[in-house]
C-alpha positions as CSV (number, residue, x, y, z in Angstrom):
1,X,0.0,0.0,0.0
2,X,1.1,3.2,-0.7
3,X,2.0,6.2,1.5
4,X,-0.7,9.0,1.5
5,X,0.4,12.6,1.6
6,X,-0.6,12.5,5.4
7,X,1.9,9.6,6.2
8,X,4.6,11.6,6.2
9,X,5.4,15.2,8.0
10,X,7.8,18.1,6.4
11,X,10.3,20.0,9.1
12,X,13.0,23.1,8.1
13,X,15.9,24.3,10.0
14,X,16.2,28.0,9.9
15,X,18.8,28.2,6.8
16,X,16.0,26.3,4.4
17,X,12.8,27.7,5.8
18,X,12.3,29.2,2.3
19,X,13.2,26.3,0.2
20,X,10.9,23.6,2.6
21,X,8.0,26.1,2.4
22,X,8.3,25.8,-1.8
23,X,8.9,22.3,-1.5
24,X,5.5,21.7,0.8
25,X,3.6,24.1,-1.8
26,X,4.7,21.7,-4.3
27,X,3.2,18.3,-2.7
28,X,0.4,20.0,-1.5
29,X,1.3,20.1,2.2
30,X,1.8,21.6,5.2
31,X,4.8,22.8,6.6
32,X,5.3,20.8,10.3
33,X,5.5,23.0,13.2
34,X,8.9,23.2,15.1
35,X,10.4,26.1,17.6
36,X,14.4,26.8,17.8
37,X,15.3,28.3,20.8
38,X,18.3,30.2,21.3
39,X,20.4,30.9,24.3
40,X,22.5,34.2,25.2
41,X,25.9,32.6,24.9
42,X,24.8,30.6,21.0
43,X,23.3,27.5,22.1
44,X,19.9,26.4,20.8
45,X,17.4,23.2,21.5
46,X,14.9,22.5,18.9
47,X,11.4,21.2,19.8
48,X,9.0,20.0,17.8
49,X,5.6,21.4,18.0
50,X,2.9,18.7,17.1
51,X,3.0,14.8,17.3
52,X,5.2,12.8,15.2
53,X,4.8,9.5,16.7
54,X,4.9,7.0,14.3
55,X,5.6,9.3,11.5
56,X,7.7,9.4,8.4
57,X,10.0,13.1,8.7
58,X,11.9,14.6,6.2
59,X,14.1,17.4,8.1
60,X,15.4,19.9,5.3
61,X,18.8,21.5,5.9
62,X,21.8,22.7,3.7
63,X,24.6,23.0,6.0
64,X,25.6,26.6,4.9
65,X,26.7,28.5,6.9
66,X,28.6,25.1,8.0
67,X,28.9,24.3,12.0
68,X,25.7,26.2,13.3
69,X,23.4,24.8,10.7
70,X,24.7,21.6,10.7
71,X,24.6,21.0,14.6
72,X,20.8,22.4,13.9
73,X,20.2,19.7,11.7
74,X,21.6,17.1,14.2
75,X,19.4,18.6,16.9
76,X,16.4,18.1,15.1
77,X,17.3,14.1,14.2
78,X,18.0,13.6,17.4
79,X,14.4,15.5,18.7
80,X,12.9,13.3,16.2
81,X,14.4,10.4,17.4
82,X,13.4,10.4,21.0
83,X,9.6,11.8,19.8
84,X,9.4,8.7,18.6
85,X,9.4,8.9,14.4
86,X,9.2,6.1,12.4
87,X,11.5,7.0,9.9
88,X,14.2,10.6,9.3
89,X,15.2,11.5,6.8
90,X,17.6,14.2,6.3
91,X,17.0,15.9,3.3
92,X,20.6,18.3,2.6
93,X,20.4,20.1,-0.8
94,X,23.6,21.6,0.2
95,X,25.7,18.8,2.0
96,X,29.1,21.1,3.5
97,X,32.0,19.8,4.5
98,X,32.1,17.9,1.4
99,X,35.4,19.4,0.0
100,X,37.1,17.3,2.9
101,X,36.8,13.8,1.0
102,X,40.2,12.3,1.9
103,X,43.7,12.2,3.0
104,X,45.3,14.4,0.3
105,X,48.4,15.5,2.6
106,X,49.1,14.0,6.2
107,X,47.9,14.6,9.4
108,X,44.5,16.2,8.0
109,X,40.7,15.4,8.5
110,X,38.1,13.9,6.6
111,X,35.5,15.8,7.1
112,X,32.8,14.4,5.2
113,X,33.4,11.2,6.7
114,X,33.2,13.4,10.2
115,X,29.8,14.4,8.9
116,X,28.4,11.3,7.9
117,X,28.8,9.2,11.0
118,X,27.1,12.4,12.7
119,X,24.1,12.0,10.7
120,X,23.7,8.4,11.3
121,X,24.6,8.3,15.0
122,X,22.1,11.1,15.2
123,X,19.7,8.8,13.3
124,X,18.8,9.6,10.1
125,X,17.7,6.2,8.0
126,X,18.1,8.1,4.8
127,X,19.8,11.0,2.9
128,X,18.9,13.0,0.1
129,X,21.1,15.2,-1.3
130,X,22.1,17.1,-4.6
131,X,25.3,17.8,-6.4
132,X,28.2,16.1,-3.7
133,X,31.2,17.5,-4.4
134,X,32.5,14.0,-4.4
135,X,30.7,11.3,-5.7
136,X,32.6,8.6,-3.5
137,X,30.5,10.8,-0.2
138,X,27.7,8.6,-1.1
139,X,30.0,5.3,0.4
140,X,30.8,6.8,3.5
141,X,27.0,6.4,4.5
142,X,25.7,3.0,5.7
143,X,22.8,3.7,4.7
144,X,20.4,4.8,1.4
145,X,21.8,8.0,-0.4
146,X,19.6,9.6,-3.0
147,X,22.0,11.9,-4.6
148,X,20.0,14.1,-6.9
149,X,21.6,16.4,-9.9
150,X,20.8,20.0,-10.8
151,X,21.2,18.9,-14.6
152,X,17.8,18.1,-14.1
153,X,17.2,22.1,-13.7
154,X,20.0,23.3,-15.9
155,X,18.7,20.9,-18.7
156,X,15.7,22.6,-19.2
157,X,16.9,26.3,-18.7
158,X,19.7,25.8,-21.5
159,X,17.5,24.2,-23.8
160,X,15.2,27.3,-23.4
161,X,17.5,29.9,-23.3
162,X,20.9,29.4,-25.1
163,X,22.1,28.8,-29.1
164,X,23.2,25.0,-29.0
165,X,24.8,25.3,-32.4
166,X,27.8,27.3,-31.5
167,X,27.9,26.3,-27.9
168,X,31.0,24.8,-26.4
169,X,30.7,23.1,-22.2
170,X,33.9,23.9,-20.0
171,X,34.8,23.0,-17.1
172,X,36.7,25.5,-14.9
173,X,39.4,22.8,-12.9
174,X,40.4,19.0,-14.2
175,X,37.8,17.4,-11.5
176,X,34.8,18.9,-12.8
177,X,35.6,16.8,-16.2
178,X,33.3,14.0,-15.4
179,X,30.7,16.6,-14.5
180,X,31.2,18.6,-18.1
181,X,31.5,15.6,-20.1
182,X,27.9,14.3,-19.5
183,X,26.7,18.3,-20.7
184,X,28.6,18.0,-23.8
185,X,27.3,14.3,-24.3
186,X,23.7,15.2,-24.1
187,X,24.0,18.2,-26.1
188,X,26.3,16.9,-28.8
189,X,28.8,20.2,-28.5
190,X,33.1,19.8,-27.6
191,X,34.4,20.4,-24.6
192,X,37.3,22.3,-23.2
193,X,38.8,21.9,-20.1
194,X,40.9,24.6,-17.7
195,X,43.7,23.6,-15.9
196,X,44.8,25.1,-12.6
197,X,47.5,25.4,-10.5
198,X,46.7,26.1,-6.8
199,X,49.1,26.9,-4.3
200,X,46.8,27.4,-1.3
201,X,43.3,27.2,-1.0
202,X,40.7,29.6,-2.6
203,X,44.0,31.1,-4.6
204,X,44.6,30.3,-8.4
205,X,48.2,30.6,-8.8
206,X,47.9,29.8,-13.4
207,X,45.5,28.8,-15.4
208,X,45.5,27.3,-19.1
209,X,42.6,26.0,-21.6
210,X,42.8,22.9,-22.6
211,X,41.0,23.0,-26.1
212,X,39.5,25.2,-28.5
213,X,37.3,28.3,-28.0
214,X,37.6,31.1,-30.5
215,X,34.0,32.3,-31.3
216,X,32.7,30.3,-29.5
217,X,29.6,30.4,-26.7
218,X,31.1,28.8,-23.3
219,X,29.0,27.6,-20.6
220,X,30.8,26.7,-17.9
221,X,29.8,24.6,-15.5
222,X,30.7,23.9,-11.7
223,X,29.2,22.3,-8.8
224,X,30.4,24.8,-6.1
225,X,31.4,28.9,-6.4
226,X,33.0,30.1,-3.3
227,X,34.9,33.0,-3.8
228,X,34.4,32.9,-7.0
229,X,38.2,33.1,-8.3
230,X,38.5,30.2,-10.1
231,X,35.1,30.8,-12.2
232,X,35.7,34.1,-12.8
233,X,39.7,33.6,-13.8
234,X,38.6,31.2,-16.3
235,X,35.7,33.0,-18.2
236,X,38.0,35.7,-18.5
237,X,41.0,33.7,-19.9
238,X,38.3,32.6,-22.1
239,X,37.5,35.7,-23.4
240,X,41.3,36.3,-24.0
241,X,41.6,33.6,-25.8
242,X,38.5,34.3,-28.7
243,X,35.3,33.5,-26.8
244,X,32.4,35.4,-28.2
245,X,30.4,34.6,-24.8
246,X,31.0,33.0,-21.4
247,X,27.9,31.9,-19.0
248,X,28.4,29.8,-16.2
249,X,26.0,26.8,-14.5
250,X,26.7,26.2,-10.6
251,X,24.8,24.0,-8.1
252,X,25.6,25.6,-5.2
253,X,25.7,29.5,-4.5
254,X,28.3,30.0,-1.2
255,X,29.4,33.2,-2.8
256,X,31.7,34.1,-0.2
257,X,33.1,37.3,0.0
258,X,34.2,39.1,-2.7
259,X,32.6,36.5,-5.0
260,X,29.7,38.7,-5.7
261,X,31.6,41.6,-6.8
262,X,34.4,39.0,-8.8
263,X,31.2,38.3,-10.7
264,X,30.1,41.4,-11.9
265,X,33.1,42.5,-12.9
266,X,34.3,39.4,-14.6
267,X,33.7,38.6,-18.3
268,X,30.3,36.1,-17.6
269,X,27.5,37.8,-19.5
270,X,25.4,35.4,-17.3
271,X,26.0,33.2,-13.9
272,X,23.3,30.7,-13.1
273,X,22.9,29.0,-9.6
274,X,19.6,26.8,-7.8
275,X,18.4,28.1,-4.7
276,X,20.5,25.1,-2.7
277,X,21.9,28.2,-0.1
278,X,19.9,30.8,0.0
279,X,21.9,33.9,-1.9
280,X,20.4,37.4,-1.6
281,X,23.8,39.7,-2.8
282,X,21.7,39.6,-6.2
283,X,24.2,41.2,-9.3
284,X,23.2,42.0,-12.4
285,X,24.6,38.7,-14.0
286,X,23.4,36.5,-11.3
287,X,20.3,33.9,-12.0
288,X,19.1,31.8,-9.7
289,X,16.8,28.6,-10.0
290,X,14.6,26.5,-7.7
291,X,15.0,23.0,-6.8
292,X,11.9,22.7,-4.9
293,X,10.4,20.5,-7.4
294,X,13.3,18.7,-7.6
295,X,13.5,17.4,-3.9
296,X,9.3,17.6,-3.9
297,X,9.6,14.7,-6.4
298,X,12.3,13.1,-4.8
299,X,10.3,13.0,-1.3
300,X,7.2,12.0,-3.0
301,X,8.8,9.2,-4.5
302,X,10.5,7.9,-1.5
303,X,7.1,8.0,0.8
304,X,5.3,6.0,-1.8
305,X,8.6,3.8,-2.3
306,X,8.9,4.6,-6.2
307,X,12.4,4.8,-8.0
308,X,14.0,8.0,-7.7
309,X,16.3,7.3,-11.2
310,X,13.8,7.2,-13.7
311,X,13.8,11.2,-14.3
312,X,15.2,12.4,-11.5
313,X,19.2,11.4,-12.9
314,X,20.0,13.3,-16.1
C-alpha cells in the first residue's frame, strides 16, 4: 500500500525555511511545526511542536553557513528520534563539508566522513542530497543515499535559453571533467577543459585551456562557487583567448566574500545558480533557480517507495 500525503510530515531548520515552504507548496502540504530556541551565549534546543509518533519526517537542511546549521540539523534528528518517528530522513540540498573527501596531505581530517557518521549516529535512516562535491561521499554512508543532480534544472533552462549550435561546455578545474562531459554528451557540442594550479586554497596561482574556444559560446559549469576566483579567472581567460560569450551553470551559490563583486566585474554575460543556499547579494549577472520541485519529487517518491532514477538522474 502506498504512503498517502498524510503519512509523512515536512520540518525546516532556519537556513531552508524558504526552500521547505516551496517544496511543501509543491506536494500539496503543510509545513510541520517546530520552535528553535536560542540561548545568550549561542546555544539552541529544537522542539517539535505537534506529534510525530509513528511518522515518516523529512528534516530539510543545507549546511551553509557550516557548524551552526549543521549542529541544527543534528538537533532536530536527534528531537525526532526520542519523539518517537518512524522513519528521518535528512534531506541536505547543500551537503558542507564535502570538499574534505580524503587524506590528500598528512595529518588532515576527513571531514565528510566526520559528517556522515554524525548523521547516522544522530539517526537519520536516509539522505537526500544534490550535487556532492564528491561522488565517493555517497559510500561513507551505511545507509540509502539519493543523490540528486541539478542537470535536471539546468537541462531545461539551456535548452530554453541558449544557441546549442555554437555552444561549447567547459569545465573551470580537471575534477569537474566527469561533470562537463555528460553536458557536452547530451548536447552533442566539444568540450574544453581549464587547468589550474593552486598553491593554497581559494588562490589560483595559473591557469590554461585545454581545447579550442575562438567564437565560441562557453558555458561553464561547476558544482560549487566560493569565492568565486577560479570561475571568474577562467571566463575571462576565455575571453582572451576568442570567446564570443562566457555563462556559467553552478549548483551551489556559497558566494563568499568578494565572489559577488568578482562576478560582476568578470567577463560572464550570465551566472546561473539553484536556490540550494539561499543567496540574496543579487548582481546584475546572477540567476538563480529553484530546486523545490526537484526534492518535492524526490520525497514523493521515497514516501510512496517509487524509484528515484527514472527522471530524476540526467
Amino acid at each position: 500500500m502506498q504512503n498517502q500525503p498524510n503519512d509523512f510530515l515536512i520540518f525546516s531548520g532556519t537556513n531552508s525555511l524558504y526552500l521547505a515552504e516551496e517544496i511543501c507548496k509543491e506536494l500539496g502540504v503543510e509545513l510541520g511545526k517546530m520552535k528553535v530556541e536560542r540561548f545568550a551565549d549561542g546555544e539552541f534546543s529544537v522542539t517539535y511542536e505537534e506529534s510525530i509518533r509513528g511518522k515518516d519526517v523529512y528534516l530539510i537542511q543545507s549546511t551553509n553557513p557550516s557548524s551552526d546549521n549543521l549542529m541544527e540539523l543534528l538537533l532536530m534528528i536527534d528531537a525526532a528520534k526520542r519523539a518517537s518517528a518512524h522513519y528521518i530522513a535528512a534531506v541536505i540540498p547543500y551537503f558542507g563539508w564535502a570538499r574534505q573527501d580524503r587524506k590528500d596531505k598528512p595529518r588532515v581530517s576527513i571531514g565528510a566522513k566526520l559528517v556522515a557518521d554524525l548523521l547516522q549516529v544522530a539517526g537519520i535512516h536516509r539522505l537526500i542530497t544534490m550535487d556532492l562535491h564528491a561522488d565517493q561521499i555517497q559510500g561513507f554512508f551505511d545507509l540509502p543515499v539519493d543523490h540528486l543532480y541539478a542537470s535536471v534544472i539546468f537541462n531545461d533552462y539551456i535548452n530554453n535559453n541558449i544557441d546549442k549550435d555554437n555552444l561549447v561546455i567547459a569545465t573551470p578545474d580537471v575534477g569537474g571533467t566527469k561533470r562537463a562531459n555528460s553536458y557536452a554528451r547530451r548536447f552533442g557540442v566539444p568540450m574544453v577543459i581549464c587547468h589550474k594550479l593552486r598553491l593554497k586554497a581559494n588562490v589560483v596561482a595559473e591557469m590554461r585551456i585545454i581545447g579550442d574556444v575562438e567564437g565560441k559560446d562557453v558555458l561553464l559549469v561547476d558544482d560549487i562557487v566560493d569565492t568565486a576566483g577560479t570561475i571568474t579567472k577562467a571566463a575571462n581567460l576565455m575571453m582572451e583567448n576568442g570567446a564570443k560569450s562566457v555563462r556559467a551553470l553552478a549548483s551551489h551559490a556559497v558566494m563568499s566574500d568578494p565572489a559577488t563583486s568578482r562576478v560582476e566585474q568578470s567577463a560572464l554575460t550570465e551566472m546561473v545558480f539553484t536556490n540550494s543556499i539561499p543567496y540574496h547579494k543579487g548582481g546584475r549577472n546572477v540567476k538563480c533557480l529553484s530546486v523545490a520541485p526537484l526534492f518535492a519529487e524526490a520525497i514523493r517518491r521515497v514516501s510512496s517507495h517509487e524509484s528515484i532514477s527514472d527522471g530524476l538522474y540526467q
